[in-house]
C-alpha positions, 0 to 999 in steps of 0.5 A: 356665689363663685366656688372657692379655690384652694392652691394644694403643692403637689409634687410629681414625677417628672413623667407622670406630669408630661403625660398628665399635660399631654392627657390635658393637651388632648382633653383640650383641658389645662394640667389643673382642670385635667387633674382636678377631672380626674380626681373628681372622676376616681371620688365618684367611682368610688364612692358609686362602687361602695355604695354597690358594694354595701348593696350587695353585702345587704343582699347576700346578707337577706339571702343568708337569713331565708 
């Protein structure tokens, strides 16, 4: 089943776009397949970096309790 797209105005800074395209350029990626890269890449780091988080809060927690 082909995945469903969705057009999303996104309105930018004249600068940060041109680096974005040269970023893309470089990436040998269009300017929405780069910022959708990107995005994609923050999402997951994120979401890596709360569940470590949520890690280490548990422990400090266990370790508070002994």
């Amino acid at each position: 089943m082909p995945e469903h797209r969705v057009a999303l105005l996104l309105r930018l800074r004249r600068e940060l776009k041109e680096r974005l395209a040269e970023f893309a350029k470089h990436e040998h990626r269009s300017l929405n397949q780069q910022i959708e890269f990107i995005l994609e890449q923050f999402l997951s780091e994120t979401a890596n970096k709360s569940r470590n988080e949520q890690r280490e809060e548990e422990r400090q927690r266990k370790t508070r309790r002994s």
